[in-house]
N, C-alpha and C positions, 0 to 999 in steps of 0.2 A: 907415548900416548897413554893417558889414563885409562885403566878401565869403566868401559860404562855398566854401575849395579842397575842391576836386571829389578825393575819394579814391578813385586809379584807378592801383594800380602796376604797371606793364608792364613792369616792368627790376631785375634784380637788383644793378648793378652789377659793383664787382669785390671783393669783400670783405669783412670786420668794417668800421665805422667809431667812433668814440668821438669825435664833433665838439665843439670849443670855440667853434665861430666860425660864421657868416653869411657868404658869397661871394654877390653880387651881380655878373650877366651882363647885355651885351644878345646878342639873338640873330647880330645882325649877318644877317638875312634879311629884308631887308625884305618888311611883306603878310603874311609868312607869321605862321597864328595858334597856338593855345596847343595847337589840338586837331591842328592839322596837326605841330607836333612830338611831341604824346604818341604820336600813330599811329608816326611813325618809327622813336621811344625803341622801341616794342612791338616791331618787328624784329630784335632782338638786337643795337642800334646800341653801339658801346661809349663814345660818349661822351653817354650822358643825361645830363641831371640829376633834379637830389632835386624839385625843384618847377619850373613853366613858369606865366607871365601872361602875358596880352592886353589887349586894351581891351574886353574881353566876356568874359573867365571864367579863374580859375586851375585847377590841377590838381598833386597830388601822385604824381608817376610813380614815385620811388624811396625805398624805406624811409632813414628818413632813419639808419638804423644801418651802411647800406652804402655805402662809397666809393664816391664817382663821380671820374673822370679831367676835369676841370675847371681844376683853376689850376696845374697843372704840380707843381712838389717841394711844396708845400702841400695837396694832396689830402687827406690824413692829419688835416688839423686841420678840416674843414668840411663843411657842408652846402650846397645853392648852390639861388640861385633865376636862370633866364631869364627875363629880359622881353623878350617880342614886337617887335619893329622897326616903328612904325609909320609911316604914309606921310601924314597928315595929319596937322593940327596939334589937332583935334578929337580921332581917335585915340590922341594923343598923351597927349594930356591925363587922358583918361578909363583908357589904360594906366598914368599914373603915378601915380593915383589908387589902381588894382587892387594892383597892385605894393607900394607903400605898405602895403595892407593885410595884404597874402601877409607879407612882413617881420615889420609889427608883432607879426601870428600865431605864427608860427616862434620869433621871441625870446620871446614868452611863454610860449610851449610849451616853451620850454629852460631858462628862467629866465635871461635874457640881457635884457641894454641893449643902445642904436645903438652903446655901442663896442663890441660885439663883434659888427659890422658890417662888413665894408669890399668896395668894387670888386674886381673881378678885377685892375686896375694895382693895388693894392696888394699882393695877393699875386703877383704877377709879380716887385715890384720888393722883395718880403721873403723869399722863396724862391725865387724862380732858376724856371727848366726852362720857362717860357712867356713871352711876349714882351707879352699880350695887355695891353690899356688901356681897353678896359671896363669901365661904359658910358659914360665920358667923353665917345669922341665922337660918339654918340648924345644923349646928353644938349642936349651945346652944337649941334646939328644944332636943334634948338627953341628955343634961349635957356634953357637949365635949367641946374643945377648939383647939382652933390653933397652938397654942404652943404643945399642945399633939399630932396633928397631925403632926409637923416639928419633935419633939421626935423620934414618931415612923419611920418615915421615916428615919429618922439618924440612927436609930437600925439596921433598916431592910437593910441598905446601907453596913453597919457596916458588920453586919449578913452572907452577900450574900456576901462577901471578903472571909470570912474564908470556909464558902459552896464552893465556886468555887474553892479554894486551898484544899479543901476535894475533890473534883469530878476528877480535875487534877492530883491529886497525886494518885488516882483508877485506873484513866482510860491511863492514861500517867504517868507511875513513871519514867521515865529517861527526862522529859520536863525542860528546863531549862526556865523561863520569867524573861523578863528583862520589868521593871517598872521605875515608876517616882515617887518622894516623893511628895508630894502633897502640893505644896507652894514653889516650888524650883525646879532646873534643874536638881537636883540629881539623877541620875540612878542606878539602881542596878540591879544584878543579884540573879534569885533565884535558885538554886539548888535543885527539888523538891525531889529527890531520899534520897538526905544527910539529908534533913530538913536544910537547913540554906541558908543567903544570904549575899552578896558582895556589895560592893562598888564600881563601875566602875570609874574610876578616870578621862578617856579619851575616847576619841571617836576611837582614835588610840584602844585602849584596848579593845574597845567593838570591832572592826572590828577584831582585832583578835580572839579574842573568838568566834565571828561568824565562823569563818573559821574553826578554831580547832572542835566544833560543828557538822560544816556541812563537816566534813572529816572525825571523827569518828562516823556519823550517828548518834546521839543525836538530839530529837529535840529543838526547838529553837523560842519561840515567844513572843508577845509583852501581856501586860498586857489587851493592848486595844483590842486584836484579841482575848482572852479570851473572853472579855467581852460584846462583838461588839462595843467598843467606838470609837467613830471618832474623834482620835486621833491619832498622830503617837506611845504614847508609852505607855499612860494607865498612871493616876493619882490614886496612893492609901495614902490615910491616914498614917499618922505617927499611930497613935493607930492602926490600922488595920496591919502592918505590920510584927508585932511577927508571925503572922498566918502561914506565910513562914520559920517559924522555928527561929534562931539563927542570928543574927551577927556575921560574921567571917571578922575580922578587919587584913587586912595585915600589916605580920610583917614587920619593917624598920629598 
């Protein structure tokens, strides 16, 4: 099960933001947890960030539309998450776990892949104005790595496709969602009741399908409104899209 971040904004930032990218921090405090930095952020602290984890619970402190001072001349392009410093190796674990999920969240909410992911050394070392190299060496502080943390992230992005096409087809079986292939403008339709999906050819075609839908009371939504993404139609993976059942290719 994912974790659900705790929506609790205590900080405005400094500004508009229009993010392309994911920054990844460690706190560099060790012990200290997710709630003892939201409390801080609430003080008028000028360096919050957009999201903080632990090894027991996330939290959304800053709208993710508003700069925060985080990876130095790169501010401008991101949103950023802290992870907690932990002190054991039990901790540790169940943090990278949380963390994982906080991520996976964000990029689907953005309509974003692991590559538009990276540590704080990476923007240190593609922008200038900070020196930082987190969470590297946190990470190797447990025997982990970077690459294992994009991994899991990938899994869990992966993961949470076919969970949400599990919860939809519970709780909604007559739902049809119309998606995007992920690298392409291709649309499709999913049928969740039949287990299968379509190929929308046209926009003409989708508008009719709408209609037909919304006149024999079926419902009808976007991949993105599943998933809160701020987009217009929701980007899924080519790998992830068996999850909706079948290809059903029209005949010609």
């Amino acid at each position: 099960m994912m974790v659900t971040i705790k929506q609790d904004i205590v900080n405005q930032g400094h500004g508009a933001l229009a993010p392309t990218m994911l920054a990844v921090h460690s706190t560099a405090n060790p012990g200290a947890t997710a709630k003892n930095h939201r409390d801080l952020w609430s003080r008028g602290y000028d360096y919050a960030v957009h999201y903080v984890s632990d090894w027991n619970e996330a939290y959304h402190t800053v709208p993710d539309n508003r700069l925060c001072w985080q990876v130095g001349n790169g501010n401008s392009t991101c949103v950023g998450l802290e992870i907690c410093e932990a002190t054991n190796k039990t901790d540790f674990d169940k943090g990278i776990q949380i963390a994982a999920d906080v991520c996976a969240q964000i990029l689907k909410a953005h309509g974003w892949g692991v590559d538009k992911m990276h540590p704080h050394q990476w923007y240190s070392q593609t922008y200038g104005g900070s020196d930082h190299t987190d969470p590297y060496p946190y990470f190797a502080q447990w025997g982990y790595s970077w690459d294992k943390f994009k991994q899991l992230v990938q899994s869990k992005m992966t993961t949470n496709t076919a969970a949400t096409v599990a919860n939809i087809k519970k709780e909604h079986n007559n739902m049809h969602v119309i998606f995007r292939k992920k690298g392409t403008q291709e649309l499709y339709v999913a049928d969740m009741a039949a287990g299968q999906y379509r190929h929308i050819p046209t926009m003409d075609v989708l508008k009719t399908m709408k209609y037909v839908y919304e006149k024999t009371g079926e419902q009808c939504k976007t991949w993105a409104q599943c998933v809160g993404a701020k987009d217009e139609y929701g980007d899924v993976n080519p790998a992830d899209m068996a999850a909706f059942g079948v290809l059903v290719k029209d005949t010609k």
